[in-house]
ZAMARGU-4260 file (C-alpha; in steps of 0.2 Angstrom, whole numbers, plus 5000, padded with zeros to 4 digits):
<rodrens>
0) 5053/5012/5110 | 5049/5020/5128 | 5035/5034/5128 | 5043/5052/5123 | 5048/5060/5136
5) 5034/5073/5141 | 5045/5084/5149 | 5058/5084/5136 | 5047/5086/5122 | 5037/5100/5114
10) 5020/5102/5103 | 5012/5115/5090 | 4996/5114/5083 | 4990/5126/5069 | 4973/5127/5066
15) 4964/5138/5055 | 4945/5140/5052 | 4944/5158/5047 | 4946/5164/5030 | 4947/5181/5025
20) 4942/5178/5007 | 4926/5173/5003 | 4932/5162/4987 | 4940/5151/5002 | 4927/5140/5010
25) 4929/5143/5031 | 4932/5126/5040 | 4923/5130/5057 | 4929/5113/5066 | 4950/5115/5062
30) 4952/5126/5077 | 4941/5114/5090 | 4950/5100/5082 | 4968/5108/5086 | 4961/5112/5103
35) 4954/5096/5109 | 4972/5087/5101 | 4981/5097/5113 | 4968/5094/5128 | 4973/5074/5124
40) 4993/5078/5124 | 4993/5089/5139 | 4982/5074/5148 | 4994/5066/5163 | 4985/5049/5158
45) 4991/5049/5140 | 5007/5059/5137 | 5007/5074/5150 | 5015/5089/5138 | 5016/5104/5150
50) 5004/5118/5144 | 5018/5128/5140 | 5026/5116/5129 | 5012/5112/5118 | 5007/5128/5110
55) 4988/5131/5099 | 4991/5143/5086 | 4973/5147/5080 | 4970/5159/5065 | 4988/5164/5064
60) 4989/5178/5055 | 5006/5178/5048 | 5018/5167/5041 | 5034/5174/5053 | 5023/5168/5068
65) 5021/5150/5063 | 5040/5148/5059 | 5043/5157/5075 | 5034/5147/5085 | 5043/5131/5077
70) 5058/5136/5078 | 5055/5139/5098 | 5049/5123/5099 | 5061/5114/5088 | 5077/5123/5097
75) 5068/5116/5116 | 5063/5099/5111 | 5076/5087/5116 | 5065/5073/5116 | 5052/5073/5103
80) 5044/5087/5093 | 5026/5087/5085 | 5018/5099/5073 | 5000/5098/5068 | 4992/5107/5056
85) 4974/5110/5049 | 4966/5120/5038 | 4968/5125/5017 | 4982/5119/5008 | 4985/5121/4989
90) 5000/5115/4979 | 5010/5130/4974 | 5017/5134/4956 | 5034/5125/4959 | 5026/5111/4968
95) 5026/5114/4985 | 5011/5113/4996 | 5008/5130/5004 | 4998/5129/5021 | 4986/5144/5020
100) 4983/5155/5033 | 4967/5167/5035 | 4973/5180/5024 | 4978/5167/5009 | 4968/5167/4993
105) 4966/5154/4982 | 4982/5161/4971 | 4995/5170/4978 | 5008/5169/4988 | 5004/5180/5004
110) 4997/5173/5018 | 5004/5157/5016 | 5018/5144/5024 | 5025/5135/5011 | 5028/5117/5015
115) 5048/5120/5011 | 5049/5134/5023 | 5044/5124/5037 | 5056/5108/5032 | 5071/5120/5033
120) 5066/5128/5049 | 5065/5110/5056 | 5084/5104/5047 | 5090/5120/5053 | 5084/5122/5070
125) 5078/5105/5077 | 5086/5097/5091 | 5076/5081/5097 | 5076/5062/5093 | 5062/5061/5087
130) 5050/5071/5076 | 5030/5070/5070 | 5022/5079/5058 | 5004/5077/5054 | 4995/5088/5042
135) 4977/5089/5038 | 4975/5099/5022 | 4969/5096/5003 | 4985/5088/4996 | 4995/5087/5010
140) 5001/5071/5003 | 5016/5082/4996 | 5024/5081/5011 | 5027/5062/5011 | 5037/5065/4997
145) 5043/5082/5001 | 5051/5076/5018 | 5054/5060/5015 | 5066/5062/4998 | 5082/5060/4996
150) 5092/5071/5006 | 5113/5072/5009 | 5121/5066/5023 | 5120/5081/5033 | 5101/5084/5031
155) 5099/5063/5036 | 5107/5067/5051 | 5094/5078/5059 | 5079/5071/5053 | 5083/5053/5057
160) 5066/5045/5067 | 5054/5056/5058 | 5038/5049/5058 | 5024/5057/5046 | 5006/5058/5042
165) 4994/5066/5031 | 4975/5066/5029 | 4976/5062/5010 | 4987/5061/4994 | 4997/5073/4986
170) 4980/5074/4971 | 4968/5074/4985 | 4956/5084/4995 | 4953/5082/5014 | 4937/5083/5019
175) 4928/5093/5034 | 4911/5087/5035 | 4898/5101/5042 | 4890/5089/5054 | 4905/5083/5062
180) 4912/5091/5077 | 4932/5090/5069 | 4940/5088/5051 | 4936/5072/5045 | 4955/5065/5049
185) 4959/5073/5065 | 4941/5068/5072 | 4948/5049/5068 | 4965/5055/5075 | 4955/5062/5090
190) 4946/5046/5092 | 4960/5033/5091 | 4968/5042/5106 | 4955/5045/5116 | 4949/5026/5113
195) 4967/5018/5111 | 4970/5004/5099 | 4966/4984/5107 | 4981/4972/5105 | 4995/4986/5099
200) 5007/4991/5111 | 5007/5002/5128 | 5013/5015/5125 | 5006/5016/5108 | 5018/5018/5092
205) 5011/5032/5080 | 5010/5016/5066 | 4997/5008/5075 | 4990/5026/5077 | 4991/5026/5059
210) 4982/5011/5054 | 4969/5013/5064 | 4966/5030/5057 | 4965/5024/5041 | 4954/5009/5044
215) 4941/5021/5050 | 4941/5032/5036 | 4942/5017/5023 | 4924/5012/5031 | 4916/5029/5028
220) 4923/5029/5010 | 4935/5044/5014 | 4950/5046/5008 | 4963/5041/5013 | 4980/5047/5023
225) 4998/5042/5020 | 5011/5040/5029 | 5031/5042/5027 | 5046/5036/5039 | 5063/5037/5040
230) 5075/5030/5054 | 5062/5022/5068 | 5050/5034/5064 | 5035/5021/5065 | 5040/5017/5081
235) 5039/5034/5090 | 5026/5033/5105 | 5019/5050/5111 | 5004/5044/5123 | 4998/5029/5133
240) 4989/5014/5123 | 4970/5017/5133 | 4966/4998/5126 | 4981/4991/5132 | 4976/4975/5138
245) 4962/4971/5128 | 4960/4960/5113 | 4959/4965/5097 | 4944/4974/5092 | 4930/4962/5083
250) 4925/4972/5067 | 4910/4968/5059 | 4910/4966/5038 | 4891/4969/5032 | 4882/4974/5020
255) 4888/4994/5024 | 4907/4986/5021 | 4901/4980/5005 | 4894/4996/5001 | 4911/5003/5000
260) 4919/4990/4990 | 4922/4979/5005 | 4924/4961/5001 | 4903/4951/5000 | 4902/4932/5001
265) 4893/4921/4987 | 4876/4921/4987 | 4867/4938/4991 | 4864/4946/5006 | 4875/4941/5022
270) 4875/4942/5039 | 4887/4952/5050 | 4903/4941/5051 | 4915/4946/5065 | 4933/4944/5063
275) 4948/4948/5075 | 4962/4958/5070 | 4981/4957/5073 | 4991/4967/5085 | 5002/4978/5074
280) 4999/4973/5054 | 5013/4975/5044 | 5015/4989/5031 | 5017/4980/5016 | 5026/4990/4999
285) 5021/4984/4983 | 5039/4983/4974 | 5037/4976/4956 | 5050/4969/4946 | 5046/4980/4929
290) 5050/4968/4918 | 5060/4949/4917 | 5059/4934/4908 | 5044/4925/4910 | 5035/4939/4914
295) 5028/4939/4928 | 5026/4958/4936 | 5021/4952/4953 | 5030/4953/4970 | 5029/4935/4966
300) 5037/4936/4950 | 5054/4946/4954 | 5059/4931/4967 | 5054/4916/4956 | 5061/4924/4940
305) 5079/4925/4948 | 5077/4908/4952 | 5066/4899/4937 | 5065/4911/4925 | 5077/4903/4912
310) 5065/4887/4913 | 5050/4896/4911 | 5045/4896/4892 | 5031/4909/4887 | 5014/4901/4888
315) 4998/4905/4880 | 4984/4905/4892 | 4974/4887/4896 | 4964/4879/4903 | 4961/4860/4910
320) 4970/4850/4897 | 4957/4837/4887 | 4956/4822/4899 | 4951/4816/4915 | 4957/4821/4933
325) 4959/4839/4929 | 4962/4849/4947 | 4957/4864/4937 | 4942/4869/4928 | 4936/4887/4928
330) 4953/4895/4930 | 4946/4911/4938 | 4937/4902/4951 | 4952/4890/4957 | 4955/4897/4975
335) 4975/4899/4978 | 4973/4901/4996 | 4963/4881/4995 | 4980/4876/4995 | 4988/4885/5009
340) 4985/4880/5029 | 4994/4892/5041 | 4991/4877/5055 | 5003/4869/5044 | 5015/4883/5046
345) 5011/4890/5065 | 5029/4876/5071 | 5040/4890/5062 | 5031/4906/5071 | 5016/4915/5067
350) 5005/4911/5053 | 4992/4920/5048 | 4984/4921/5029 | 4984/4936/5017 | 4972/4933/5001
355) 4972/4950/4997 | 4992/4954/4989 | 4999/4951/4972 | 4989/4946/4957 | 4971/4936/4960
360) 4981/4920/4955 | 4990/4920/4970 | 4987/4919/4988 | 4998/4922/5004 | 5005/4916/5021
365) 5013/4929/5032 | 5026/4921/5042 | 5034/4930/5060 | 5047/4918/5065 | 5044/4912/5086
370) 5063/4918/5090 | 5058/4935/5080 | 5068/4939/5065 | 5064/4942/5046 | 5044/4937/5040
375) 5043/4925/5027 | 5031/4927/5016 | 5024/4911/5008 | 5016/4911/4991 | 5006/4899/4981
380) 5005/4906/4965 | 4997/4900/4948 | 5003/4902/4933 | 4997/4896/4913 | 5010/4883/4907
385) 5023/4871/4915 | 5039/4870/4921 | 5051/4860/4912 | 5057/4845/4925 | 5073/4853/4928
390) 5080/4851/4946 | 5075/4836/4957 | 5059/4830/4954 | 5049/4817/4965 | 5032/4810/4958
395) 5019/4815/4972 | 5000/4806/4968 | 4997/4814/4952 | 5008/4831/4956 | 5026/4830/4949
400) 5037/4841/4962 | 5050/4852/4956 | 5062/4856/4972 | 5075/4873/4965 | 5089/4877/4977
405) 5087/4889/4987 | 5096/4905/4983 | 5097/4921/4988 | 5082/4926/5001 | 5070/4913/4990
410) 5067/4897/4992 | 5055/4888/4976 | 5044/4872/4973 | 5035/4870/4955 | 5020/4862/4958
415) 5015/4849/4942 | 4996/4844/4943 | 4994/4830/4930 | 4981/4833/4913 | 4983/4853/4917
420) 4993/4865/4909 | 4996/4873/4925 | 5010/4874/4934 | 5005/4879/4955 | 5022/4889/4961
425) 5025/4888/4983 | 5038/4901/4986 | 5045/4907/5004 | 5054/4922/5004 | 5060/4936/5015
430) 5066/4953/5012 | 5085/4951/5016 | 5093/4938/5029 | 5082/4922/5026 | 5081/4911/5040
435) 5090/4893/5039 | 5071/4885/5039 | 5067/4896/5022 | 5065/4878/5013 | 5057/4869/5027
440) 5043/4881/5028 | 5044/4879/5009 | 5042/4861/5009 | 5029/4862/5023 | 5017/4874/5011
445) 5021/4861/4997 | 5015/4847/5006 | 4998/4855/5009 | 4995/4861/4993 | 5000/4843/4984
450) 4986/4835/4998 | 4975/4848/4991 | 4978/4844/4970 | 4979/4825/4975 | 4961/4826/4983
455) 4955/4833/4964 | 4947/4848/4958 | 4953/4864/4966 | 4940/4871/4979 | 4930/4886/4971
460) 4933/4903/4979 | 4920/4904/4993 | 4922/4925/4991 | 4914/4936/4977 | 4919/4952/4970
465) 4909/4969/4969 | 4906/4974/4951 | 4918/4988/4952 | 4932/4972/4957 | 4944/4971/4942
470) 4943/4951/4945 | 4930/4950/4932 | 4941/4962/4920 | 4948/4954/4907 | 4969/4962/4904
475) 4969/4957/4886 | 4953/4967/4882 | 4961/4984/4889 | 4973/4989/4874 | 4965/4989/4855
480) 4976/4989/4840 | 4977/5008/4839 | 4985/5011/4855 | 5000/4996/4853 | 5005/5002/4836
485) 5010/5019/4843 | 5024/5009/4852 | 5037/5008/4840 | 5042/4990/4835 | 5028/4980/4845
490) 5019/4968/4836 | 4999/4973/4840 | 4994/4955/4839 | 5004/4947/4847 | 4994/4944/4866
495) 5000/4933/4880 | 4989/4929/4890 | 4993/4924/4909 | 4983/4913/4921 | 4967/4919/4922
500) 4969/4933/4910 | 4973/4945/4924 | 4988/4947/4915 | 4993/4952/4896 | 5009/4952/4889
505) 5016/4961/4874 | 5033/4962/4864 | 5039/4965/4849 | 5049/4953/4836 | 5065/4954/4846
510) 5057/4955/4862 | 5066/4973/4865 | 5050/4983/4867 | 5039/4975/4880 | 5021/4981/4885
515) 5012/4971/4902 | 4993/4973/4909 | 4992/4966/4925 | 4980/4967/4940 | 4988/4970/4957
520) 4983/4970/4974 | 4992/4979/4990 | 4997/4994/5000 | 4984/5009/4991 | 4998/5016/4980
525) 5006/5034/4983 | 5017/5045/4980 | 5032/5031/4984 | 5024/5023/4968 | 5029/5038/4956
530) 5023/5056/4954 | 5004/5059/4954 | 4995/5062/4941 | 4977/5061/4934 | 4974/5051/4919
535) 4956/5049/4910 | 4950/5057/4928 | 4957/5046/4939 | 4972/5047/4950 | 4988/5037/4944
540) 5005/5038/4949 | 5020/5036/4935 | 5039/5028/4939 | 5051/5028/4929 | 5066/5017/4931
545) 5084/5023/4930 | 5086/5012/4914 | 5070/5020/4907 | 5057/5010/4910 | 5039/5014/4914
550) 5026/5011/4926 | 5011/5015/4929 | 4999/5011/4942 | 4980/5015/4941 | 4970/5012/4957
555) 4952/5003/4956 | 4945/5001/4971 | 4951/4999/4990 | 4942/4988/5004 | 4949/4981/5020
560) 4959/4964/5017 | 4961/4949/5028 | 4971/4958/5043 | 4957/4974/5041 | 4972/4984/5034
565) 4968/4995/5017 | 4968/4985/5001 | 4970/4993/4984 | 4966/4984/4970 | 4977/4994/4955
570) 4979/4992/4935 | 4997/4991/4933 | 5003/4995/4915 | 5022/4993/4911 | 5032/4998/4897
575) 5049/4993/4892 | 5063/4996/4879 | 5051/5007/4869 | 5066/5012/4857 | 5064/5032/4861
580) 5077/5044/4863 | 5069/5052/4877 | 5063/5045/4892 | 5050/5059/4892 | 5042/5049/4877
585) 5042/5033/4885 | 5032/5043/4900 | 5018/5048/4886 | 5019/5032/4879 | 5014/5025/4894
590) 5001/5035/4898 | 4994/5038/4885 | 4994/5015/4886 | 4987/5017/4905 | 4974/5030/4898
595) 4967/5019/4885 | 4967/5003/4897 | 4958/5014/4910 | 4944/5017/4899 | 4939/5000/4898
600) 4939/4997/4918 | 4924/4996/4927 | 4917/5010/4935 | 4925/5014/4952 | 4909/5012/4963
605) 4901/4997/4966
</rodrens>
């Protein structure tokens, strides 16, 4: 997408550092923020917004002159229109987040814009292509959600390339440090445009923006801001990519990145290790198949269960069977990504690795086809128990291959080791429109990964996990007797095991009520992963599914994975045909499941 249109396009930023009420802390540095954002957007070597047309609104004093000023600026813009703010926010008593202004109060509702004010200005009023929002307030997460939920057909049609950004979750508060010059975000915000972003695109599209940001606040243990699309939103470009040109900035992992929960080598101490980044990493949504035969709750798991799932007896958790030439002994310290080369892969596009998605039994290979088109995802995946030879099997060494038919956007190879009761899955899978080489690359990620089991034992994990890492949990320990037998009909004995024991399954006789503990790794969860909540003190966020399933997921820890985007490690608890009349119960059911499960977790910090 070109660069907005500066002449075309129109700004307002609302920063507010003076408070009228002593009970509400002042933020000295919101105004100098909004100031200096506007000196950067009115640059001619970044995006050249007239003066006029990109307004400061500092300390405004009513609510009438914020939505006046929008709605000036949303009836001029033809191009693109922005809206910044910074200062107090507070969720109001029907939800919606309020934007406090100086005469606000911590309760009350004078002196504040109330989030759903400002959307229906903009549905009403806004004229350009494209629109950006970026809010830096204590739970200004709300308005991902807020702005981008469901809306008719008329609403769609006037917000469609709407990009947004907040500085934390709907649960969170932002943070304006004293020593700093700006509000934690915007100083980030301030400095990825000032500075530019090496490898991403010129002019520089407001997801690159995005990541960037929150890669510098992941470092300093800050939390973290969200982000919401619709349309192309992601690839709005306001201002000129400073770095263009450059490689991808080195980032250093030390001992200060281990400090924040950053990944640490085997073996104590460790030097600085540089690594280069990719030009534009790929948002990545963890989407979990509730529950399915052979459950497995894994991105992983709703493709292969479409396609194996009928051949997939339940297993109880092993290890190396007796005998000789085992490829597997301690199960947790078998390295998945051992068996995956992206050299191997780089013919179909390119290949990079991504140990750090799914389940810690899993590791994968990102995919971008060289004629562009739809990324495969590649997975090895390992999984207690094995596969019934059904399908056409070929005796490879000591490794029986398993070749499914491809089917849908999945293509499968089961993985046989001989003396293990270990069956090692290779998938390759897109979203939608699989390319005709989807079993090629398939067979290719086989071939490496029977080379690997033919050579012997599975090579050890050359990583190791902080102490606040749910790789050392164990998901059968989480839930006690107690807490099952509130689940009507589940038998509270009756634990399965997955590979590893990052995983427990429980069901009743019938297998109508189902109950899963999984560890999960991906995009930190928010408000897309179901409404916020707190539970045993922690931030968690509840789905329910329109056939009144459950889940709930329970973030751990967050670090910077293998593309230096932000990792979340996350309990995932599930819950299934509960037999209750109301899905309200099955909600506190879960819970009340997550909340017990929680309380055995590590503690969050390292």
């Amino acid at each position: 997408m070109p660069r907005a249109d500066p002449s075309a396009s129109r700004a307002v930023l609302i920063g507010v550092s003076a408070y009228t009420d002593p009970a509400v802390e002042r933020l000295p540095t919101a105004v100098p923020g909004a100031r200096r954002l506007r000196s950067l957007l009115t640059d001619p070597a970044l995006w050249g917004l007239a003066g006029k047309d990109c307004v400061v609104l500092s300390n405004p004093d009513t609510p009438n002159r914020v939505l006046r000023a929008v709605r000036v600026a949303a009836e001029a813009a033809a191009d693109t229109l922005l809206i910044y703010f910074a200062g107090h926010g507070r969720i109001g008593p029907g939800g919606d987040l309020l934007l406090m202004l100086p005469g606000a109060a911590l309760e009350g509702p004078y002196a504040v814009v109330p989030y759903s004010d400002l959307r229906q200005m903009l549905l009403n009023h806004r004229r350009a292509d494209n629109q950006v929002l970026i809010v830096d307030c204590c739970h200004s997460g709300a308005v991902v959600t807020d702005h981008m939920g469901p809306l008719d057909l008329a609403q769609r049609t006037v917000i469609e390339r709407t990009y947004v950004i907040t500085a934390c979750g709907k649960q969170q508060l932002s943070r304006a440090p004293r020593d700093e010059k700006y509000p934690a975000f915007t100083g980030a915000l301030i400095d990825t445009l000032e500075r530019g972003v090496p490898g991403a695109p010129d002019p520089l599209p407001m997801r690159d923006v995005f990541v960037t940001v929150r890669n510098s606040l992941t470092g300093r243990n800050l939390p973290l801001p969200q982000d919401g699309s619709s349309g192309l939103g992601d690839e709005i470009a306001l201002v000129r990519n400073r770095a263009s040109g450059a490689a991808p900035a080195a980032r250093v992992t030390s001992t200060a990145l281990v400090a924040s929960g950053g990944p640490v080598t085997s073996g104590g101490p460790v030097a600085p290790v540089v690594s280069v980044g990719p030009a534009r990493p790929k948002r990545r949504r963890r989407r979990r198949a509730l529950l399915g035969t052979g459950w497995r709750w894994s991105v992983v798991a709703a493709a292969v269960a479409a396609v194996v799932s009928a051949d997939l007896p339940p297993a109880a958790h092993s290890g190396a069977a007796p005998g000789t030439g085992s490829a597997f002994g301690d199960l947790r310290q078998a390295d998945p990504c051992a068996l995956t080369a992206p050299a191997a892969l780089r013919r179909f596009g390119d290949a990079r690795q991504d140990s750090g998605y799914g389940g810690f039994d899993r590791c994968d290979v990102l995919v971008d086809p060289a004629g562009g088109g739809q990324q495969v995802d590649v997975v090895v995946d390992f999984d207690a128990g094995r596969e019934e030879e059904t399908g056409r099997a070929t005796t490879e060494g000591r490794v029986t291959v398993v070749r499914k038919a491809e089917e849908g956007s999945a293509c499968v190879r089961l993985l046989l080791p001989a003396h293990d009761d270990v069956t090692v899955a290779v998938l390759a899978k897109t979203d939608d429109r699989a390319p005709a080489s989807l079993c090629a690359i398939a067979d290719a990620a086989t071939t490496t990964a029977v080379q690997v089991l033919n050579r012997g034992k599975v090579p050890a994990r050359t990583t190791a996990f902080p102490r606040n890492s749910l790789f050392g949990s164990d998901a059968c320990a989480l839930l006690d007797g107690k807490a099952l037998a509130a689940v009507p009909g589940l038998v509270a004995g009756g634990a399965t095991p997955q590979f590893g024991n990052w995983q427990c399954d429980y069901a009743s006789d019938s297998g109508a009520t189902r109950v899963g503990v999984a560890f999960d790794r991906g995009d930190p969860p928010d408000a897309r992963d179901g409404t916020p909540t707190l539970i045993g003190g922690r931030h968690a966020f509840v789905l329910s599914e329109g056939d009144g399933d459950v889940m709930v997921t329970v973030p751990q820890r967050s670090y910077l994975g293998d593309q230096h985007q932000p990792v979340s490690e996350s309990l995932v608890l599930t819950l299934a045909g509960a037999g209750t009349a109301h899905r309200a119960e099955t909600r506190r059911l879960a819970t009340a499941l997550a909340a017990t499960a929680t309380s055995h977790l590590p503690p969050t910090r390292a």
